[in-house]
C-alpha positions as CSV (number, residue, x, y, z in Angstrom):
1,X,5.7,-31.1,53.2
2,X,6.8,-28.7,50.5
3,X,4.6,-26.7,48.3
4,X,6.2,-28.8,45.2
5,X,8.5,-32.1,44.2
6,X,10.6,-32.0,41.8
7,X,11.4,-35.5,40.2
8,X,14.3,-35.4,38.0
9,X,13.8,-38.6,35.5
10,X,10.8,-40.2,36.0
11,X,10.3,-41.9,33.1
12,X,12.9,-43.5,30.9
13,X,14.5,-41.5,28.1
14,X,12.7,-44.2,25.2
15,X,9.3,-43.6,27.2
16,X,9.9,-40.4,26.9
17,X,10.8,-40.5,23.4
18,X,7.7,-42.8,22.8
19,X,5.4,-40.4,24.5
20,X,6.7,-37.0,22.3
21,X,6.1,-38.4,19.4
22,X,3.2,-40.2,19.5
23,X,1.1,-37.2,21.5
24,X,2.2,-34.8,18.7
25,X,0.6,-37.1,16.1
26,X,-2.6,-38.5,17.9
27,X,-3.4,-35.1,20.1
28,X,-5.6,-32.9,17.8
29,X,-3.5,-29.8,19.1
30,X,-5.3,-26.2,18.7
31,X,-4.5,-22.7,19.3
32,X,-7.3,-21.6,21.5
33,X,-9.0,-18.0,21.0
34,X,-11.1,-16.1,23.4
35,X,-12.8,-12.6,24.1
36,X,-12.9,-11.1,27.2
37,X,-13.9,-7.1,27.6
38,X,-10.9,-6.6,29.6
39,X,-8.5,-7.6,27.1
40,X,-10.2,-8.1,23.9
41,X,-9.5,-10.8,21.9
42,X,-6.9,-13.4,23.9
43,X,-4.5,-15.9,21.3
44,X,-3.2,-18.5,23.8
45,X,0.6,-18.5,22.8
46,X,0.9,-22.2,22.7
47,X,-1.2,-25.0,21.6
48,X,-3.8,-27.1,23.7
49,X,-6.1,-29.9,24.3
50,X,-7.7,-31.4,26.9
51,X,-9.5,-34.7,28.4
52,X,-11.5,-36.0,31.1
53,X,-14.9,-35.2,32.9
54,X,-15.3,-33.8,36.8
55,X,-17.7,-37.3,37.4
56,X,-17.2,-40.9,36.6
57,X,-20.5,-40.7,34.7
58,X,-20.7,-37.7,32.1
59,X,-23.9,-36.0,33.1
60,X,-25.0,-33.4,31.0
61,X,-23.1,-30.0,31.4
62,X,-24.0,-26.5,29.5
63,X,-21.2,-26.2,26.9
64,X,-21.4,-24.8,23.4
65,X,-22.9,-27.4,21.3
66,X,-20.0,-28.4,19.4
67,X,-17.7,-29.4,22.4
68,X,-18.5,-32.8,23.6
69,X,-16.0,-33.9,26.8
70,X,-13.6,-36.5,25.6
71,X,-12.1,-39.7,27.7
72,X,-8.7,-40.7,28.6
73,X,-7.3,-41.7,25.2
74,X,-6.5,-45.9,26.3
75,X,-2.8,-45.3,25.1
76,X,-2.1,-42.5,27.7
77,X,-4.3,-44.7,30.7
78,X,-0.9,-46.2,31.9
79,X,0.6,-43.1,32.4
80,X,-2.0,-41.8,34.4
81,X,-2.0,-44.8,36.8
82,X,1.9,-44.6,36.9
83,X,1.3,-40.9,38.0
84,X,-1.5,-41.6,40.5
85,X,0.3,-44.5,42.0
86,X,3.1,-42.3,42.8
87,X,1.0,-39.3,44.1
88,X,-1.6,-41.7,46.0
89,X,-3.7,-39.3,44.2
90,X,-6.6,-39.8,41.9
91,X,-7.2,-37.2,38.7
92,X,-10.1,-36.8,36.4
93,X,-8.5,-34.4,34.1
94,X,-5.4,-34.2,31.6
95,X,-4.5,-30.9,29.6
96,X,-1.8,-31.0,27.1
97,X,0.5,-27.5,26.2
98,X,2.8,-27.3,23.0
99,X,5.2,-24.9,23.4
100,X,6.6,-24.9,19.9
101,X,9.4,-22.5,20.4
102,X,10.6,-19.9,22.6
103,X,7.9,-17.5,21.7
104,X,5.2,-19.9,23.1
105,X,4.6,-19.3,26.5
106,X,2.0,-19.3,29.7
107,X,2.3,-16.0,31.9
108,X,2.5,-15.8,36.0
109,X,-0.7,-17.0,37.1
110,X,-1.9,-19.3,39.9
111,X,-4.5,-22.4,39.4
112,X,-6.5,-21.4,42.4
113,X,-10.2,-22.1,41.0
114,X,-12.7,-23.3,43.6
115,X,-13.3,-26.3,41.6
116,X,-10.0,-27.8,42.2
117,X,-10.3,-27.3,45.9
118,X,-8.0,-25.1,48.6
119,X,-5.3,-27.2,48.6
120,X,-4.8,-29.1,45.1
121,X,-2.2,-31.3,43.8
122,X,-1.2,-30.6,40.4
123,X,1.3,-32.7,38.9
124,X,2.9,-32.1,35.0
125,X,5.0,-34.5,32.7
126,X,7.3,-33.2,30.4
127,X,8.5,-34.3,27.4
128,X,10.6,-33.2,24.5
129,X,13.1,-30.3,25.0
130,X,13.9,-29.0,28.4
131,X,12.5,-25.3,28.9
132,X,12.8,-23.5,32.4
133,X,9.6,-23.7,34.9
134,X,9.2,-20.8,37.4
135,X,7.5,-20.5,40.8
136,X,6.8,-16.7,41.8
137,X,6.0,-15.9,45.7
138,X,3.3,-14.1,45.5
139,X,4.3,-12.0,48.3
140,X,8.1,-11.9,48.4
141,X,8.5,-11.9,44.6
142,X,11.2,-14.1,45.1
143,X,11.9,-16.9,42.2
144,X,12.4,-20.6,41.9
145,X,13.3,-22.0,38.5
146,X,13.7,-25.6,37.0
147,X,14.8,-26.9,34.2
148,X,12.1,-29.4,33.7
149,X,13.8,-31.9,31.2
150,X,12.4,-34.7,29.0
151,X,10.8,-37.2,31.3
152,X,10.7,-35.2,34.2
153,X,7.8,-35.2,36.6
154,X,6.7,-32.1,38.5
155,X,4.1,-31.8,41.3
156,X,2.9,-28.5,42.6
157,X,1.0,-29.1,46.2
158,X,-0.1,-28.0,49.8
159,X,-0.3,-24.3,49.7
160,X,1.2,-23.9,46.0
161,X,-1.6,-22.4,44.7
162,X,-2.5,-20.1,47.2
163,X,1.5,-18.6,48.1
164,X,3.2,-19.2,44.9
165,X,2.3,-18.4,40.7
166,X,3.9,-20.5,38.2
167,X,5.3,-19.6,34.6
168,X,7.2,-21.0,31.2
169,X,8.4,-17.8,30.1
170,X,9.2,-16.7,26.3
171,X,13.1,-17.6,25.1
172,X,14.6,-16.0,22.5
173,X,15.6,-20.0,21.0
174,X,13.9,-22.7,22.6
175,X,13.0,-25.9,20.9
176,X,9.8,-27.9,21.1
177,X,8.1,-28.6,24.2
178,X,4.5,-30.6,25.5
179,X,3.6,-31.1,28.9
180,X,0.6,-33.2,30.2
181,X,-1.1,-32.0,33.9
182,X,-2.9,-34.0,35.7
183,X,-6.0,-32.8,38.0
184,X,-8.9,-33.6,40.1
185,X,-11.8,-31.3,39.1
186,X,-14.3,-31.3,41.9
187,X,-17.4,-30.2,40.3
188,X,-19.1,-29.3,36.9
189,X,-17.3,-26.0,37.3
190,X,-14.0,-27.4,35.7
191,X,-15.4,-29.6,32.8
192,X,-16.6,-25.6,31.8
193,X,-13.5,-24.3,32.6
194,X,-11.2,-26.7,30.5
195,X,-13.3,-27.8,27.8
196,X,-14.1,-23.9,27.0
197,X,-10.2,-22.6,27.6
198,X,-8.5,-25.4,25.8
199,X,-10.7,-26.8,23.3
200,X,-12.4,-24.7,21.8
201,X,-10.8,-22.8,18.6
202,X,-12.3,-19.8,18.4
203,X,-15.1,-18.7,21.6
204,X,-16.6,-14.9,20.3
């Protein structure tokens, strides 16, 4: 099996449609702010938001005391299950990126926390304008690229995580962008993770 599937079309162009425009009025979209001593202050380049909880039951989990994990809104609960029945996988977690132009971007980087396990399946709905998707060999340097279109569903897998990083790089005109990512956190680990790195407005 491949380290990804690309899946040109998989939902209709009005569920598509449908989907763009209501997540950009129901998501409460926030640019997400962070300090590390490394870097100093970090300004995600795109906007965020996230739902879902590592266990069916939400347990209680250290986070600051004004994030509070949220649940599947019920509107977005068929596409999950559209998602998962093509996978045969389950996922616990949605996070949502706004690129709203070319400037807004995510750098190389690899989704290989512990919590998601050695071999996660990752898979990403896109909706809105087309904007190119790049896989990175970590040890070749060579480059994939796809031009992940309105509707299209993308699935990083097997050994993705571990051999290849993944990027939506700046473009000097690019029009507006979201895509939703489905995952299965594994333990408390990720409710921190996502609820602290695309949530939260401002962590000093």
């Amino acid at each position: 099996m491949k380290h990804y599937q690309y899946l040109p079309g998989f939902l209709y162009q009005d569920e598509a449609d449908w989907l763009y425009a209501k997540l950009l009025q129901e998501i409460p979209w926030r640019q997400v702010r962070y300090y590390k001593p490394e870097r100093g202050l970090v300004v995600t380049p795109r906007l965020t938001w996230c739902c879902g909880f590592h266990t069916p039951n939400k347990y209680p989990i250290y986070l600051p005391d004004e994030v509070h994990p949220k649940d599947v809104p019920q509107w977005l609960l068929p596409l999950k299950e559209l998602v998962q029945a093509k996978l045969d996988t389950d996922f616990n977690f949605m996070l949502f990126s706004y690129y709203r132009d070319g400037k807004d971007s995510i750098a190389f980087h690899s989704d290989d926390e512990k919590f998601l396990g050695p071999y996660p399946t990752i898979a990403s709905v896109t909706v809105g304008a087309s904007r190119p998707f790049v896989l990175k060999n970590k040890r070749s340097k060579e480059t994939q690229s796809f031009d992940l279109a309105s509707g299209d569903l993308f699935v990083m897998q097997q050994n993705c995580q571990r051999d290849y990083m993944h990027s939506v790089p700046k473009r000097t005109h690019a029009l507006p962008r979201i895509s939703i990512t489905f995952r299965k956190a594994l333990s408390e680990a990720g409710s921190k993770n996502y609820y602290k790195y695309n949530y939260l407005s401002n962590i000093l």
